[in-house]
C-alpha positions in Angstrom: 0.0 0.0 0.0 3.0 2.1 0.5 4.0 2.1 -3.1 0.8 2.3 -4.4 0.9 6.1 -2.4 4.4 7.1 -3.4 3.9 6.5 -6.6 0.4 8.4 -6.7 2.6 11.5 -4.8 5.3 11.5 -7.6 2.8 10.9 -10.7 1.2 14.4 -9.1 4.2 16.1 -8.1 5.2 15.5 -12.1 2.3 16.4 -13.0 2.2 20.0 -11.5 5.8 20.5 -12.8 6.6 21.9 -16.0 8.3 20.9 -19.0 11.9 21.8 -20.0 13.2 22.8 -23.1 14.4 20.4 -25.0 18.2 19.3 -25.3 19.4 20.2 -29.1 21.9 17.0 -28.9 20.9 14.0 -28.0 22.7 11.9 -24.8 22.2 8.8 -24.1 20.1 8.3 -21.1 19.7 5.6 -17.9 15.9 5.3 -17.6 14.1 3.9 -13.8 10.8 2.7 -14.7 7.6 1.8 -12.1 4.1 1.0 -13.1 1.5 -0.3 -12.2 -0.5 -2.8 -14.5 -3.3 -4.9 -15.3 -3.2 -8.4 -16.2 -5.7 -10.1 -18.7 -4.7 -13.9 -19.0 -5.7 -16.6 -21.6 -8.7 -19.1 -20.8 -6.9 -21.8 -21.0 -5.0 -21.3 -18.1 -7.8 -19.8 -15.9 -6.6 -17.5 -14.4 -8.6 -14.2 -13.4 -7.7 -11.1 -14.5 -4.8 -9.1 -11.5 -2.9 -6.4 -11.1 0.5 -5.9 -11.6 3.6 -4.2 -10.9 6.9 -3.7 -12.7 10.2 -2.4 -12.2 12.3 -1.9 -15.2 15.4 -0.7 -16.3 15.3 1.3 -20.0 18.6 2.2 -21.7 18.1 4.8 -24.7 20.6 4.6 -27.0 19.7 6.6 -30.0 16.6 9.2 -30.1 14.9 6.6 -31.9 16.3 2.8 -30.3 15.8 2.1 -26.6 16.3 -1.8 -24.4 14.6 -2.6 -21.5 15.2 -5.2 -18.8 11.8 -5.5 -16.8 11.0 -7.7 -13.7 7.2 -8.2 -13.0 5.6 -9.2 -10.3 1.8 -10.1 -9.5 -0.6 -12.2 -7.9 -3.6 -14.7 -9.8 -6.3 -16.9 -8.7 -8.1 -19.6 -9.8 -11.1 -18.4 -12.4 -13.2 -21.1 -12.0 -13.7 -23.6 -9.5 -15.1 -26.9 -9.1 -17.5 -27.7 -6.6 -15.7 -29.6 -3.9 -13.1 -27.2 -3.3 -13.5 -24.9 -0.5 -13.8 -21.3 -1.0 -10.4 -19.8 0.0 -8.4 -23.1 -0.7 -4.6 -22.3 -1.1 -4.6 -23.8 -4.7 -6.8 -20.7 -5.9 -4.2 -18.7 -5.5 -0.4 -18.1 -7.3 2.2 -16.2 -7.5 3.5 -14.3 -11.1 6.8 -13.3 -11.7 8.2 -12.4 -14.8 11.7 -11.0 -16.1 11.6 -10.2 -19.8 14.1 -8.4 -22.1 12.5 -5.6 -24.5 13.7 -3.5 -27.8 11.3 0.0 -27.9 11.2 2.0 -31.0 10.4 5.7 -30.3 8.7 7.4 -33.2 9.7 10.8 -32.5 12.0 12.8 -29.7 10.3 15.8 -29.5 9.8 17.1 -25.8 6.5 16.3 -24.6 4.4 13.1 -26.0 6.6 10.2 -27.5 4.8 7.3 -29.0 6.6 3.7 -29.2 6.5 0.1 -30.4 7.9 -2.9 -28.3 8.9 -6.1 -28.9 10.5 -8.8 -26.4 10.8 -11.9 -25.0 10.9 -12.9 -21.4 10.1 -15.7 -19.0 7.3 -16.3 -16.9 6.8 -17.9 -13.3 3.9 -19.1 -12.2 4.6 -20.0 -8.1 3.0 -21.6 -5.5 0.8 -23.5 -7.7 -1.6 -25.9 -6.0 -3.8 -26.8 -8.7 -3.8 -28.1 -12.3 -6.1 -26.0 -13.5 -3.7 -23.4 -13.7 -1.3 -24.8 -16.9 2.3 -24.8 -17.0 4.0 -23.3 -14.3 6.4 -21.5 -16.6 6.7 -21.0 -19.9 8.8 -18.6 -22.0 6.8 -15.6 -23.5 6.9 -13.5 -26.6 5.6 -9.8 -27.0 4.7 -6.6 -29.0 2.7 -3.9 -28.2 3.5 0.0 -27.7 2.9 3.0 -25.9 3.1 6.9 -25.2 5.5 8.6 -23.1 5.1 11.7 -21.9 8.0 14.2 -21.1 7.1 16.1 -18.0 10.7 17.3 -17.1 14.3 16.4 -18.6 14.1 13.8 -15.2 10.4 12.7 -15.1 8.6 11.2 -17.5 5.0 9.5 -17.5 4.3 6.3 -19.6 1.2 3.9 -20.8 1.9 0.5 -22.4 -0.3 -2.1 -23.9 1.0 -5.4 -24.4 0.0 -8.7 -25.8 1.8 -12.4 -24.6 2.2 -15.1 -27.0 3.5 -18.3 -25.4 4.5 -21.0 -27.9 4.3 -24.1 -25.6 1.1 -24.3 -24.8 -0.6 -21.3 -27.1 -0.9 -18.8 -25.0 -2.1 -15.2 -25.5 -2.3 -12.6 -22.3 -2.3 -8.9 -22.8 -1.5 -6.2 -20.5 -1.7 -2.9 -19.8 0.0 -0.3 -17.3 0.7 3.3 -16.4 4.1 4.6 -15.1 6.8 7.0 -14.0 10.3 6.9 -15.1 13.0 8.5 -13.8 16.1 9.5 -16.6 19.7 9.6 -15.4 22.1 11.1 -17.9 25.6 9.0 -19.0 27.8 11.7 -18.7 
């Protein structure tokens, strides 16, 4: 609960601020990223549809070409249930982790809105798994999606992603979508 307020502090404290003038060179840039995210998972696993959160790390190294190492980290349950489980059973619940690696295109550099495409591929966890019902336990992921990042500062920045999950073991497809700060560090 405490990140969920720290984070709502800084999206309004970026908010208020405003925006810089834009640098006339570009510099390669160190970027923190946190957001917060909603899950929307396949049938066949069952699972219900959770939030999420995600921590990532974006490197931009041209004005155009960023990477991005992201660890995810959520909580499922069961979607359906037969009738002789108990409500509240452990096996209704598991953990999600995931840890994917991510190439972003940006569109544009100007200061202020900068739209994106992003492909990747990453690996998902699926802990504490009680029940069948909820598939594989792991399973590698591709995805592709894209997203709009605003430019509230040269440091702050505020991002939404949309994402979809194709998983080639079982044939798989999740989607996400999330909402963000970032924080850039320049490489001098």
């Amino acid at each position: 609960m405490r990140m969920h307020r720290l984070l709502a502090a800084t999206v309004c404290a970026a908010a208020v601020a405003s925006p810089a003038m834009a640098d006339s060179d570009f510099e390669p840039r160190f970027l923190a990223n946190v957001s917060v995210g909603w899950n929307y998972f396949d049938d066949q696993r069952q699972f219900s549809e959770q939030e999420q959160y995600a921590y990532g790390a974006e490197f931009r190294l041209t004005p155009n070409w960023a990477a991005e190492l992201t660890f995810v980290r959520g909580e499922t349950k069961a979607k359906y249930r037969s009738d002789d489980e108990p409500v509240g059973a452990s096996a209704d619940r598991a953990r999600f982790n995931e840890i994917r690696v991510d190439g972003l295109y940006y569109f544009n550099r100007d200061f202020g809105w900068q739209p994106y495409a992003a492909a990747g591929i990453g690996e998902a966890w699926f802990n504490d798994v009680e029940n069948t019902r909820f598939g594989e336990r792991d399973e590698v992921r591709l995805n592709a999606g894209g997203g709009m990042r605003y430019i509230v500062t040269e440091m702050i920045s505020l991002r939404g992603d949309i994402r979809t999950f194709y998983g080639p073991r079982d044939d798989t497809f999740d989607a996400t979508a999330s909402a963000g700060i970032s924080f850039a560090f320049r490489l001098d």
